[in-house]
C-alpha positions as CSV (number, residue, x, y, z in Angstrom):
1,X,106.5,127.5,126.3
2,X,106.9,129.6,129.2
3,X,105.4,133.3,129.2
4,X,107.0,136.2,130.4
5,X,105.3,139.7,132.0
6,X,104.8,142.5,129.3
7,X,105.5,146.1,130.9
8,X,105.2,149.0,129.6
9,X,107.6,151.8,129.0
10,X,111.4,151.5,129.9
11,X,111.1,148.2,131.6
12,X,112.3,145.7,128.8
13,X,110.4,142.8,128.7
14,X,111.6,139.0,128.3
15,X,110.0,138.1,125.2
16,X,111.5,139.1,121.8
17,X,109.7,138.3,118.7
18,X,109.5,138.1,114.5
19,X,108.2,140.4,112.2
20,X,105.5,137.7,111.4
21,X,104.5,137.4,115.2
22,X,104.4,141.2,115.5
23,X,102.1,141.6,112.7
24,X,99.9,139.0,114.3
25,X,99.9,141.0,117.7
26,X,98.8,144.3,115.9
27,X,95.8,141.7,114.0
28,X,94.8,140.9,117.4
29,X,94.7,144.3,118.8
30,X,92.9,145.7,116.1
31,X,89.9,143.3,115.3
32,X,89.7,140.9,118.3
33,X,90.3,143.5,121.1
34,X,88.7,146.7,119.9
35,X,91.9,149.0,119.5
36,X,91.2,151.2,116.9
37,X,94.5,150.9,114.4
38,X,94.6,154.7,114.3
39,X,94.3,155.1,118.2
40,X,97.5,152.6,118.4
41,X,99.3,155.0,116.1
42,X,98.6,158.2,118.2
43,X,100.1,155.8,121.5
44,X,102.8,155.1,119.2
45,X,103.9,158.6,118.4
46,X,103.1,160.2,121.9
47,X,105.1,157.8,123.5
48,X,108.4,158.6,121.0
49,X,107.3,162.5,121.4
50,X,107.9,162.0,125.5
51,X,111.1,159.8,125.0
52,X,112.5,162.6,122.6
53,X,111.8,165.6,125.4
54,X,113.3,163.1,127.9
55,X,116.1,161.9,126.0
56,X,116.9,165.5,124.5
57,X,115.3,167.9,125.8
58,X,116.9,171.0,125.0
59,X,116.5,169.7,121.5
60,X,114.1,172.8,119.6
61,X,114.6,172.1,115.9
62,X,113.2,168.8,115.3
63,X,113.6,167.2,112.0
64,X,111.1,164.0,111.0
65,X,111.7,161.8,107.9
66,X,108.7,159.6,107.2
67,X,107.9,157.0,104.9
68,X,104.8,155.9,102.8
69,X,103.2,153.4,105.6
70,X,102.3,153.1,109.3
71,X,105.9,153.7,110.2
72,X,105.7,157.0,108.7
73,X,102.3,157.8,110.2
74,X,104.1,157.4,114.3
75,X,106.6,160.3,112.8
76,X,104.1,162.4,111.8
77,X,102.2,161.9,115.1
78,X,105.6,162.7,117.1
79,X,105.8,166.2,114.3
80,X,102.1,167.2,115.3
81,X,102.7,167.3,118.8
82,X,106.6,169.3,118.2
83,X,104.2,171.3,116.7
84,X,102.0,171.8,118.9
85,X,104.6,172.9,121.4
86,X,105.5,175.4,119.3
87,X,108.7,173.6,118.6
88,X,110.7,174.5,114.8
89,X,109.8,171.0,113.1
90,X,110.1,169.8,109.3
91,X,108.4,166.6,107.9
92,X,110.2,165.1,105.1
93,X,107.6,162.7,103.3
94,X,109.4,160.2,100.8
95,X,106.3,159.1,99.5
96,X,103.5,160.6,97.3
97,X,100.9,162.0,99.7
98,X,98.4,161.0,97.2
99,X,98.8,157.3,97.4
100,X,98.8,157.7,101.8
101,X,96.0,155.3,102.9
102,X,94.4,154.4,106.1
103,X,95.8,155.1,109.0
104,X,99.0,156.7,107.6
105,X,96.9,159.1,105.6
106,X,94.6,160.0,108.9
107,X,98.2,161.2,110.5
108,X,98.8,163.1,107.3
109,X,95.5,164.7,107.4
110,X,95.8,165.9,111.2
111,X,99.5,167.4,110.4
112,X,98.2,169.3,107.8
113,X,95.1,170.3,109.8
114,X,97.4,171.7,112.7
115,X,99.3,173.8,110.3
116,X,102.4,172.1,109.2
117,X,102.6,170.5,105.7
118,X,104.7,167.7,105.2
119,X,107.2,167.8,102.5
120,X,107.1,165.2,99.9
121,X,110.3,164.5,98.0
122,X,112.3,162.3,96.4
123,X,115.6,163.4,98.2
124,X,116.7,164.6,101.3
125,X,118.1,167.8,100.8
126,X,119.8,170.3,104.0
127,X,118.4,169.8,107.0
128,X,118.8,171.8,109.9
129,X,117.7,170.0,113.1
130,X,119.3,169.0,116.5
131,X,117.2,165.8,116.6
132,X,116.1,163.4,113.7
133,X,113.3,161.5,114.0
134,X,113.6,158.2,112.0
135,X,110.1,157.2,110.7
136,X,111.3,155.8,107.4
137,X,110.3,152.0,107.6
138,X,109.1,149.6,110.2
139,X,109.5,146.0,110.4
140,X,107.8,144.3,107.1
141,X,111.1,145.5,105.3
142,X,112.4,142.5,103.6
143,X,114.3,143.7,100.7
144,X,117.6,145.7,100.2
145,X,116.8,149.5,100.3
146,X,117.4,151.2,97.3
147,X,116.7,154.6,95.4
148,X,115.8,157.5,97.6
149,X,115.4,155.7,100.8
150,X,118.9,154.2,100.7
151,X,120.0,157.9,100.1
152,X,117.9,159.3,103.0
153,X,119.4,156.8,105.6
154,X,123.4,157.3,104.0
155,X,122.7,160.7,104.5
156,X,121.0,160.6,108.1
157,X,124.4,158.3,108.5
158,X,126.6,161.1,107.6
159,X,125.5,163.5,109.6
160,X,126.4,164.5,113.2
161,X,123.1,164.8,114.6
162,X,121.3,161.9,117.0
163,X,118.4,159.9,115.6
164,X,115.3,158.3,116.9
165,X,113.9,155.5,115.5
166,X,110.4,154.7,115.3
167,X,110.4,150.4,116.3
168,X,113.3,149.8,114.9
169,X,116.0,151.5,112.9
170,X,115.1,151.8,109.0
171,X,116.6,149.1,107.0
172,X,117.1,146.9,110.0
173,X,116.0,143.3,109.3
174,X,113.8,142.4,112.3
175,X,114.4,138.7,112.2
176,X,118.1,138.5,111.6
177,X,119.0,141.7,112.9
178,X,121.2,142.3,109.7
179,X,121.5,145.7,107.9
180,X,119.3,144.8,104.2
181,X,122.1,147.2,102.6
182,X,122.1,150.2,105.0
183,X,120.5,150.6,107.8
184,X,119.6,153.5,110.7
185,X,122.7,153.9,113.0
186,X,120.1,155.3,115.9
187,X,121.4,156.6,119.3
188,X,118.0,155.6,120.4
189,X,115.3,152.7,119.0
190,X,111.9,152.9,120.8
191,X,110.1,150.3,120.3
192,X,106.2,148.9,120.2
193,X,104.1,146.5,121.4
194,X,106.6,143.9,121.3
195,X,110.8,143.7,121.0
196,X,112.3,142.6,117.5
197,X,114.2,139.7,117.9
198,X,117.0,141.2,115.3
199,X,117.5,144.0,117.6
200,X,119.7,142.4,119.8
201,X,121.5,140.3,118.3
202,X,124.5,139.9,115.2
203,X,124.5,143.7,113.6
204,X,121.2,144.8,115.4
205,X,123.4,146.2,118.5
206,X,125.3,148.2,116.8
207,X,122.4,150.3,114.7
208,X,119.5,150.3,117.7
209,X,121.9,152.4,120.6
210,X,120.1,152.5,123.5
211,X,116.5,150.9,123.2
212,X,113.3,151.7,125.0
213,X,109.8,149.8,124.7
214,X,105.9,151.2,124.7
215,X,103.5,148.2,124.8
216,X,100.8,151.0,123.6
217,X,98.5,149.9,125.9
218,X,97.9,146.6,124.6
219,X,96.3,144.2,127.4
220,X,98.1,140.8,128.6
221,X,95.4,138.8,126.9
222,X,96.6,140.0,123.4
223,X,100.0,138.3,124.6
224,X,98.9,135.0,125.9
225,X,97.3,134.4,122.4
226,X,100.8,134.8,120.5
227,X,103.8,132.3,120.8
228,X,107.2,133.6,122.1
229,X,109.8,132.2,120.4
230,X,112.7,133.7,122.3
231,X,113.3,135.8,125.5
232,X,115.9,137.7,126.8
233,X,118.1,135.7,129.3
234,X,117.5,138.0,132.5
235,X,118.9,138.2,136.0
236,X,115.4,137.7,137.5
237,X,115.2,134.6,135.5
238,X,118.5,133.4,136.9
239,X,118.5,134.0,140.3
240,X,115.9,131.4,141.1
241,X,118.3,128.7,139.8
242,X,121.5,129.6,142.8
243,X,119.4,129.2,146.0
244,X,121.7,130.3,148.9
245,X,123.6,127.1,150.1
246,X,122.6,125.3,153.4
247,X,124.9,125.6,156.5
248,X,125.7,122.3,156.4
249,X,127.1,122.0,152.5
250,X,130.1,120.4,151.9
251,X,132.2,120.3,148.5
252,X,130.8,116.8,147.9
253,X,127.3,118.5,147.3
254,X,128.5,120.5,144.7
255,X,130.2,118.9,142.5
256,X,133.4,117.5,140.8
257,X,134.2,119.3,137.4
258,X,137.2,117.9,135.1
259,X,138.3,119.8,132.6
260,X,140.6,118.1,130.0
261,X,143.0,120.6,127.5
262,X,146.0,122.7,127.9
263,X,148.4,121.2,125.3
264,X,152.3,122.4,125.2
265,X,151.7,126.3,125.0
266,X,148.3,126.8,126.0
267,X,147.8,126.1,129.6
268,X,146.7,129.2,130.7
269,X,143.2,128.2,128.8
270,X,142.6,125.6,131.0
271,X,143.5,127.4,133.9
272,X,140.9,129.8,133.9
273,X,138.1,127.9,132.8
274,X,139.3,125.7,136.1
275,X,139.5,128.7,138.5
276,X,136.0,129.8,136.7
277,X,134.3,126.5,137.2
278,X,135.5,127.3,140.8
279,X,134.5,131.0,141.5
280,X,131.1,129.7,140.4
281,X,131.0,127.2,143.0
282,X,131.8,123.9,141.7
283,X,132.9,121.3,144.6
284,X,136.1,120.4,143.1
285,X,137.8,121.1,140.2
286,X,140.3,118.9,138.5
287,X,142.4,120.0,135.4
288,X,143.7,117.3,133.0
289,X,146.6,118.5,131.4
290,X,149.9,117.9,129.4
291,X,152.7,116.4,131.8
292,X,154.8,119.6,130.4
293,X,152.3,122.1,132.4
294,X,151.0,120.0,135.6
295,X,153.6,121.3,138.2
296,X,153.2,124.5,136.9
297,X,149.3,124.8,137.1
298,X,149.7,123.0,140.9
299,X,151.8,126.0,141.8
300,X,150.0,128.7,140.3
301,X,146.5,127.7,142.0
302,X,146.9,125.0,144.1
303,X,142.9,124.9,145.2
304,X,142.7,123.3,141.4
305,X,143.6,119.4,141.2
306,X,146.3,119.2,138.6
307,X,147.2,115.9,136.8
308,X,149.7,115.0,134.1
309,X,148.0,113.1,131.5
310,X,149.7,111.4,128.4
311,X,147.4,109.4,127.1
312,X,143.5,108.1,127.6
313,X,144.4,105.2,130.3
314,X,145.8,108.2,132.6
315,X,142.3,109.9,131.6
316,X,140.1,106.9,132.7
317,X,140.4,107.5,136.3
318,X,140.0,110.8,136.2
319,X,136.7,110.4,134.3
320,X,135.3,107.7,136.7
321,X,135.4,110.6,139.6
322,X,134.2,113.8,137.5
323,X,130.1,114.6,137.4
324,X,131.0,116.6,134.6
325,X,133.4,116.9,131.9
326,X,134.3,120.4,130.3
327,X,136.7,119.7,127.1
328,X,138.3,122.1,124.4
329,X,140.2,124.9,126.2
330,X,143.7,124.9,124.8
331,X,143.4,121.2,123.8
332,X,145.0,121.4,119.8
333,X,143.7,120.5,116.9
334,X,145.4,117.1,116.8
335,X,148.3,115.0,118.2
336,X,147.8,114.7,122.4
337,X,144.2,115.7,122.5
338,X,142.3,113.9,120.0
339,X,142.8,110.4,121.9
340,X,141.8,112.2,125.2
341,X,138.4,113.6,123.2
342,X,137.6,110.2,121.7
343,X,138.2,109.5,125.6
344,X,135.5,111.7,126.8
345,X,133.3,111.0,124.2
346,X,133.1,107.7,125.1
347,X,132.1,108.1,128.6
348,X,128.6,109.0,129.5
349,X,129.0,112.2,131.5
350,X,127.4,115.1,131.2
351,X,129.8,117.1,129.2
352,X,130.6,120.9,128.1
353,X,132.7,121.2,124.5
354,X,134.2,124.3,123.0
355,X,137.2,125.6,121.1
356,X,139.4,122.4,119.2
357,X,137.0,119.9,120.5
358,X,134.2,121.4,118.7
359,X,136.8,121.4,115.2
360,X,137.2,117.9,116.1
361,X,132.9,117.4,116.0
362,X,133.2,118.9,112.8
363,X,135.0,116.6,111.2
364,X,133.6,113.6,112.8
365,X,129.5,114.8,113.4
366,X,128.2,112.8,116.0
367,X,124.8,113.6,118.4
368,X,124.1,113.8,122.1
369,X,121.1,114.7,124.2
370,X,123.1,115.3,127.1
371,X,125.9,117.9,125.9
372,X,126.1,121.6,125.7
373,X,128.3,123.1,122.5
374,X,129.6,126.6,122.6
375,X,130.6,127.7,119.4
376,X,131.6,130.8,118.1
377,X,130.7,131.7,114.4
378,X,133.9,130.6,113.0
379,X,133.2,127.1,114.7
380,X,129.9,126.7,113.9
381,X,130.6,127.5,110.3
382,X,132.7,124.3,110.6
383,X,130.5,122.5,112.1
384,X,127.7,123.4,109.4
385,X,129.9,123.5,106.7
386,X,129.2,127.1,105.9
387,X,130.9,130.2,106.5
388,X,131.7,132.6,109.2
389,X,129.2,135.5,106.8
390,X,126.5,132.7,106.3
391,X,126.3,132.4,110.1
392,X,126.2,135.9,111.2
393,X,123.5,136.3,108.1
394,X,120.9,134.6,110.3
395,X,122.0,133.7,113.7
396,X,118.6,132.3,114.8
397,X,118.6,129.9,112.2
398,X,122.3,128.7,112.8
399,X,121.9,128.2,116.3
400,X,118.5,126.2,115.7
401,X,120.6,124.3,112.7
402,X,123.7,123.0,115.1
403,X,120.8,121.9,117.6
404,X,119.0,120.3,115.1
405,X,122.4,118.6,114.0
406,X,124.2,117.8,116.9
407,X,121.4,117.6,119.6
408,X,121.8,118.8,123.8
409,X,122.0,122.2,124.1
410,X,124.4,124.8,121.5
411,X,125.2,128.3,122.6
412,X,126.1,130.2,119.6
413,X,128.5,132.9,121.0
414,X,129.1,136.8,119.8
415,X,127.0,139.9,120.7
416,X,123.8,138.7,121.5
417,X,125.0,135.1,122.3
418,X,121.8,132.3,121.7
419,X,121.3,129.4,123.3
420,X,119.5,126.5,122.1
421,X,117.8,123.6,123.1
422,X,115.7,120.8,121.8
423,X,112.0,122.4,122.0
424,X,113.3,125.2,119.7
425,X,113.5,128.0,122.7
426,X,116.1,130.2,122.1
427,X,117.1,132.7,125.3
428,X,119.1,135.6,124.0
429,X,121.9,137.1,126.4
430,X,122.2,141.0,125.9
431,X,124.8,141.3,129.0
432,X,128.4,142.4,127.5
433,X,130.6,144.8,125.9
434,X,132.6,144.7,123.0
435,X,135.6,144.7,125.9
436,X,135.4,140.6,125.7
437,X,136.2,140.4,122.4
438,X,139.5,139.2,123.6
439,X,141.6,135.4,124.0
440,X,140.5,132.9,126.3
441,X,137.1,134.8,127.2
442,X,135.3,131.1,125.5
443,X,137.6,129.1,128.2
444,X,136.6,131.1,130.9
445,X,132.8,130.4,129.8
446,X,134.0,126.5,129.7
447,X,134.9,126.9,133.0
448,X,131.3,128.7,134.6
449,X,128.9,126.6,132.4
450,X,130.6,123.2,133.5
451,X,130.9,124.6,137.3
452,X,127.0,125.7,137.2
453,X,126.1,122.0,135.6
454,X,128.3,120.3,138.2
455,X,126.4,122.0,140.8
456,X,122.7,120.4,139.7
457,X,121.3,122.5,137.1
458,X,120.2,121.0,133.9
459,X,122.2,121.9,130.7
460,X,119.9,124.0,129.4
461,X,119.9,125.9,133.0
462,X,123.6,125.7,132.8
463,X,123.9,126.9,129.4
464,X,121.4,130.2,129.9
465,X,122.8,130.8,133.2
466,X,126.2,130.9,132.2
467,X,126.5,133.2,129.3
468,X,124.3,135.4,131.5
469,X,127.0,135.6,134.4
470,X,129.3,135.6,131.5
471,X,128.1,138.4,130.4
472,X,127.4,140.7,133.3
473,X,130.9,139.6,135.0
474,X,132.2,141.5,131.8
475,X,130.0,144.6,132.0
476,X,130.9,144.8,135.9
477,X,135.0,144.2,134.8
478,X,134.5,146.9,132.2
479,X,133.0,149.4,134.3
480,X,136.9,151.3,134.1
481,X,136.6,150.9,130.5
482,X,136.4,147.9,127.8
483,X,139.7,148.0,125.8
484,X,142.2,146.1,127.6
485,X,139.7,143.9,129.1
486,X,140.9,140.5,130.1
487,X,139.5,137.4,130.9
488,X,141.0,137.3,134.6
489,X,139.2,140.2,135.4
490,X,135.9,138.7,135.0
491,X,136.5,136.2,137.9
492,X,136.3,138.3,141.1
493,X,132.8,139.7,139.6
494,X,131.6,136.3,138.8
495,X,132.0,135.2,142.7
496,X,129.8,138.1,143.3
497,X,127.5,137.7,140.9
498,X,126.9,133.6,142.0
499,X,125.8,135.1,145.6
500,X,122.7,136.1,146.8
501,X,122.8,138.4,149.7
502,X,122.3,135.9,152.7
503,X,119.5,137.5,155.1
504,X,120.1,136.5,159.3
């Protein structure tokens, strides 16, 4: 599997990772490249002692709440240090001091050593701090919280003070990225020596806030010894895949994207994913569509090819010209479309499916190597026979369920969408607001994955490529604000985005 470069602090790297590959990395550190376990904890708190002065630094009553393991030790590293700089700091310890071992019990030892005792209690009673330091739990938490630590993070919940969370917010399931009962709502997550997979994805955006990564000084070589099972879909990783376009292109070299849908009522779906398979540079771009809407759709934007299509036979021609089929946007669930699907299915182009198409698969499963599937939770419940809550329970193993299923590649859609292919190698889109939670934003992705595919790139190039534009077309189209945000505005950005600068 491809490796990705591992920077230190406040660059993000690629790579995201489990709670079982994590623990391996620290093994490594530790016994195979000399790190001593306690000098990785010191890293780990100096580096969240800096972030907090940076982040807040007018910030002079510093409040740390630590648990009984490693997790706890970083906060009481970051307390020594407020300490130190004569900063007001209290150390709430929910464990028994007297069962602290190893490293944990080191950091214990050299805050009490520098004068400031850690209180140990079973509550969290008033605290009076302008910063909370969230040292609770790390990211072996695999249980629902319960008893005092439940309490401590319901009431660092309640109150109107920021947090910082040590790796990742207490209560935050690394893996899924789900909340195991309650969870740290942090404004800021740093985290070390490697991002949690759960972070950005399903609940994990909404309890991490803005996250920052330390890789404590472990070396590259630690790295190349651990597998990566998913990275973070970046621009850098795109941009290699839209070279700028010879002076001598024509429409013929980029190709000819049919999209079939827009029943009575719901042409506008098929509209934009057209003029989005378009502004992302697709050749030509026919829409299939029923006879009610063609004239319309021809006068509306007549650089689209609009055709009235009743029935397959119309459809056949149409096919025979296309180098790729997108299918789904405003189709219906039965009547007109279904015989144009069956259509489709029957041809052997390289073909994008979402929306009634996809609730068609579900109820008639069939495999393809050479398709991408873009389902939102709601579909892919359908198409899993589960539900909506089962999906967003475990993202990663939906996404790598629907592959496993129904072959190609499957782009499991919401915040964090994942994108699957064959190998198992998930990329992980972290571009977007909560702005394109909105209609017809999955048509408009239709329309750039099948314009991106039409123009070469493989499906899985298509497919990581395209929620990534996606993505950041909506970030750029929300920069006056995300309510109210409509798929339209995501298509000037898009152009944009599609075009390198062209150097004379």
């Amino acid at each position: 599997m491809t490796r990705y470069m591992i920077p230190s602090m406040n660059a993000l790297p690629q790579a995201l990772y489990r709670a079982r590959d994590l623990r391996e990395l620290d093994r490594l550190a530790i016994a195979e490249f000399g790190i001593p376990a306690y000098t990785l904890m010191s890293r780990a708190g100096e580096a969240a002692y800096r972030l907090l002065r940076e982040r807040w630094p007018r910030a002079r009553r510093i409040a740390v709440l630590c648990g009984g393991g490693n997790n706890g030790g970083d906060g009481m590293v970051v307390a020594r240090l407020a300490h130190a700089a004569g900063l007001p700091c209290r150390v709430l310890l929910l464990a028994d001091p007297g069962r602290l071992h190893g490293e944990a019990r080191q950091a214990y030892d050299a805050l009490s050593s520098a004068g400031l005792a850690p209180e140990a209690c079973s509550a969290v009673g008033e605290v009076d701090a302008d910063v909370v330091v969230d040292a609770l739990l790390g990211t072996g938490l695999d249980r629902q919280l319960r008893g005092a630590l439940r309490e401590a993070v319901d009431w660092l919940n309640r109150r109107q003070v920021p947090v910082l969370s040590l790796d990742i917010p207490s209560g935050l399931d690394a893996d899924t990225g789900n909340a195991l009962g309650v969870a740290v709502r942090a404004a800021v997550t740093i985290s070390f020596i490697g991002l949690k997979q759960g972070m950005f994805t399903g609940e994990g955006v909404d309890y991490c806030g803005r996250i920052v990564y330390d890789n404590l000084g472990v070396p590259a070589e630690v790295y190349a010894r651990v597998a990566q099972p998913a990275f973070r879909i970046t621009g850098d990783w795109i941009s290699p895949l839209l070279p700028l376009r010879p002076r001598s292109a024509h429409k013929g070299r980029h190709g000819h994207v049919l999209l079939v849908g827009g029943a009575p009522g719901m042409a506008g779906a098929l509209r934009l994913a057209g003029e989005a398979a378009a502004r992302v540079g697709a050749g030509l771009v026919t829409l299939a569509t029923h006879p009610v809407h063609a004239a319309a759709l021809n006068a509306v934007r007549p650089e689209l090819i609009c055709h009235a299509v009743a029935d397959p036979k119309a459809l056949a021609p149409l096919l025979e010209r296309a180098t790729v089929v997108g299918i789904g946007p405003g189709l219906g669930a039965e009547g007109w479309g279904l015989p144009l699907l069956s259509a489709v299915l029957e041809s052997d182009r390289p073909l994008v499916m979402d929306a009634d198409a996809l609730n068609w698969l579900a109820r008639k499963p069939q495999r393809k190597e050479e398709w991408i599937l873009t389902p939102h939770p709601g579909e892919a419940a359908r198409l899993l026979g589960s539900s909506a809550a089962e999906i967003q329970a475990d993202r990663w193993r939906a996404v790598r369920a629907l592959q496993q299923r129904y072959g190609g590649v499957v782009v499991l859609k919401g915040a964090g969408s994942l994108v699957c292919r064959g190998d198992g190698a998930i990329g992980l889109c972290d571009a977007g607001n909560p702005g394109m939670a909105t209609g017809a934003m999955g048509d408009l992705l239709t329309g750039v994955i099948a314009g991106l595919l039409a123009q070469g790139l493989t499906p899985w190039e298509a497919a990581t490529a395209g929620v990534y534009l996606h993505g950041r077309a909506g970030d750029l189209a929300a920069a006056e604000g995300e309510r109210g945000l409509m798929a339209a505005d995501l298509l000037d950005p898009l152009r944009r985005l599609v075009n390198p600068i062209r150097r004379r």
